[in-house]
C-alpha positions, 0 to 999 in steps of 0.5 A: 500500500502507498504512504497515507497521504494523512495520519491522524496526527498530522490531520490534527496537526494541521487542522487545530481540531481533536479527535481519535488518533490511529487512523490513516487516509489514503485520499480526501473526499467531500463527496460521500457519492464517490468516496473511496476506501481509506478516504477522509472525508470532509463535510462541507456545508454549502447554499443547497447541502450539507456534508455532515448529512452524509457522514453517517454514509461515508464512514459506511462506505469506508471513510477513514475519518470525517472532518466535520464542525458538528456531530452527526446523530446518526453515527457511532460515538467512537466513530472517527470524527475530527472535530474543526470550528470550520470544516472548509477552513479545516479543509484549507488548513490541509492544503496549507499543510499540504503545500508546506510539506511538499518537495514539488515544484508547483505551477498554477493555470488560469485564463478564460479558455483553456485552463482543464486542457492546458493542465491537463496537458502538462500533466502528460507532459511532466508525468514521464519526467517526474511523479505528477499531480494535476487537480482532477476534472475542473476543480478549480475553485474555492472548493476545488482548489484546496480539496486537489492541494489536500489530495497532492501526494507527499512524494510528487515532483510536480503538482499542476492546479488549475484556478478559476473564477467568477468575481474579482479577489477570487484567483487571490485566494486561490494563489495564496494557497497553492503558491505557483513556483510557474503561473500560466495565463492562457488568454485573457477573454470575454468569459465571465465579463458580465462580472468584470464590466471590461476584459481590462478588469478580466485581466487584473483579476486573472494577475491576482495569480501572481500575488501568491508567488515568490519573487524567485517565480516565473509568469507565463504569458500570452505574447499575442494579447493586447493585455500582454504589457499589463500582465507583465507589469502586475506581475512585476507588481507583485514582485515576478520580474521572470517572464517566458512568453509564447506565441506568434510574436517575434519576441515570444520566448516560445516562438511559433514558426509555422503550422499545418492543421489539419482535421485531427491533427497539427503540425507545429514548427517552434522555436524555444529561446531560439532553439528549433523545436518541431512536434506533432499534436494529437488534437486540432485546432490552432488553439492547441497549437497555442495551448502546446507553446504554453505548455513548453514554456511552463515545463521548461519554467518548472525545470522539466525537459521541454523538448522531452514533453513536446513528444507527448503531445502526439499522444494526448488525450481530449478532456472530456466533453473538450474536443472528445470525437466519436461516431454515432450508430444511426438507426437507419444505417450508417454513421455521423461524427460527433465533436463534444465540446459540450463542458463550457463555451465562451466567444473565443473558445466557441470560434475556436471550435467551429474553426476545428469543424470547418476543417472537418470533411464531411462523408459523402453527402453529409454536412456540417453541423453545429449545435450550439446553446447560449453563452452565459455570463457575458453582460449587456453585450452578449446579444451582439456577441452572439450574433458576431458567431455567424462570420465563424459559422459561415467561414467553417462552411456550416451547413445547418445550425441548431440553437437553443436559448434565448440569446442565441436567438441573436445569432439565428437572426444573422445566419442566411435563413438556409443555415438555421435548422431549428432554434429552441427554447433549451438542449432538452427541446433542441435535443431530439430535433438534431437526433432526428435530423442527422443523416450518414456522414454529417459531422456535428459539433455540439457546444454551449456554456455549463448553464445550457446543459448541452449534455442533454444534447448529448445524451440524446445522441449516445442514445441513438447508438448505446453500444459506443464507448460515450464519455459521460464522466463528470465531477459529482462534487458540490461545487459553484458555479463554474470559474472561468 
């Protein structure tokens, strides 16, 4: 068995609570759902649960211990509770202790796209070069990011931790917990800027990053964006006067020299401070091409072999509901392509993948498709940002579009009446007529923000083939809402 990750004392310890000595976790949980043998469990209380509701179940399933700030009355007096004021606090003070104790160079992930697959990607980038830990799924906020820092191994060379969020200090928090050695800033957008008013204010909330950072780290910055000059300036603010930076810009430390897309795949010639660096990646789109730079630049920051970690990338996996293809059985014969981009979506990630379907060939007589749900969080701008999709949508050749939300009424507005197949009040509306719809050789792309349940959509879609091996795989944890 691996070393406990938490012992009774050193919970204790970390914590300032009391109870029982003599048990060992092995992982840390605050989902009785999921929790695993060995596990300590935390009862969090949140608007909707409360944790401690559920301690009686995760002990039963074999939960080492429980961290709670009230006694159940539905377990054991002995059971093996640690007794804490505040069990989120209780749950930070792990992390706390967590990130104290490690040996582990730390790099943390934020920006408006991409955030899951860049961390995921150094992940697999870092793993053959060191034992790595990245933060499971999207747990990226002020559940998420203390829960992973608790989980990071005593022995792991690497951790990687994406933070995101909704509202200004958040990041701050965050970055006062996990204390990046690397910060990577992958673009500063329009996610989330109904709570920002400007990307301005989007990209100082995104340099709150920086303030949890030795003077002795390093920011990794998009070189392209307009934002560059004043994410390096609050990064020199905050103390982070090393700087790497990637993209297309002749001064980017990780340069892009050329690339070749393709429908599956990319082929990128780069340079990385001056040295000529070409490799192949998995997953299309020049937003990969972008996120791969990225990626480089972090692992040679973090003090890993970048030219190493560059062949992984003809290897990587898409996170699910990120870019996840696969062919759809119809019922009357024949097959379509699915693209599943139903996690999230905002304006850049959205034209992102509709560029990534344009370059899709369609089989025979089949056409392109996009399904497409609102884009939430975007203020008094987000009609016109939705209507704006309908450039993207025509320069990707997109035969037939299918809407649902209210806001994406905008853009069924300025599509050419030809392309616009069904608009719908919701996904559970919309869901059966892109079923009904699809015909051998379409390929379809299916993408909208969290808020639009764009998975009813695909689970429509599974359903019409129940033998494929669909990805349904989802983080059953209480959590916010989604940070950006």
């Amino acid at each position: 068995m691996t070393e406990a990750l938490w012992s009774a004392e050193e919970a204790i310890a970390a914590t300032g609570g009391t109870g029982p000595s003599g048990w060992q976790a092995h992982g840390v949980s605050i989902d009785s759902r999921t929790v695993l043998v060995g596990d300590l469990f935390v009862a969090l209380t949140g608007p909707n649960f409360d944790g401690h509701d559920f301690v009686a179940e995760a002990l039963a399933k074999g939960a080492a211990a429980a961290v709670v700030h009230r006694k159940p009355t539905d377990v054991a007096a002995d059971a093996p509770l640690l007794s804490v004021d505040d069990s989120l606090e209780a749950l930070r003070a792990l992390a706390r202790a967590s990130r104290a104790r490690t040996k582990a160079r730390i790099c943390g992930v934020t920006g408006s796209s991409g955030k899951t697959s860049t961390k995921e990607a150094l992940k697999a980038c870092l793993s053959p070069q060191g034992g790595t830990f990245a933060s499971a799924g999207s747990l990226n906020n002020h559940w998420g990011v203390p829960l992973s820092l608790a989980r990071l191994p005593k022995t792991a060379d690497y951790g990687v931790f994406e933070m995101g969020m909704n509202q200004a200090g958040e990041i701050a928090e965050l970055s006062d917990l996990v204390r990046p050695d690397v910060a990577v800033i992958t673009t500063i957008g329009l996610a989330h800027i109904e709570f920002f008013g400007s990307q301005e204010g989007i990209a100082n909330a995104k340099s709150e990053i920086f303030l949890g950072m030795s003077p002795q780290g390093t920011a990794v910055l998009p070189r392209d964006d307009r934002f560059y000059d004043r994410l390096v300036a609050r990064a020199a603010e905050a103390g982070v006067t090393k700087v790497l930076s990637f993209g297309q810009h002749e001064e980017a430390s990780a340069r892009l020299v050329k690339m070749d897309l393709y429908a599956a795949c990319s082929a990128v010639q780069a340079e990385l401070r001056g040295k000529p660096l070409d490799f192949c990646i998995a997953l299309p789109g020049e937003h990969w091409v972008t996120n791969a730079l990225a990626v480089l630049s972090a692992v040679s920051a973090l003090g890993a072999d970048p030219v190493r970690a560059a062949a992984e990338f003809a290897r990587l996996q898409p996170v699910s509901g990120r870019g996840v293809r696969r062919k759809l059985q119809l019922p009357g014969g024949g097959q379509a392509l699915l693209i599943d981009e139903s996690y999230n979506a905002n304006p850049d990630s959205v034209k992102a993948a509709l560029a990534v379907l344009g370059r899709c060939q369609p089989e025979g007589a089949g056409r392109r498709i996009a399904v497409l749900g609102d884009m939430l969080e975007l203020g008094a701008h987000g009609p016109a940002y939705h209507a704006d999709l309908s450039e993207a949508a025509m320069e990707a050749g997109v035969d037939l579009a299918f809407l649902c939300g209210p806001l994406m009424a905008h853009l069924a507005g300025a599509l050419p009446p030809s392309r616009l197949a069904a608009l719908a009040a919701d996904s559970k509306t919309l869901a059966p007529l892109v079923a009904e719809a699809l015909m051998p050789g379409d390929v379809l792309l299916v993408k909208g923000s969290l808020g639009s349940r764009m998975r009813e959509i695909i689970a429509r879609l599974d359903a019409l083939s129940p033998d494929a091996s669909a990805s349904s795989d989802h983080l059953a944890v209480p959590r916010a809402a989604n940070g950006g």
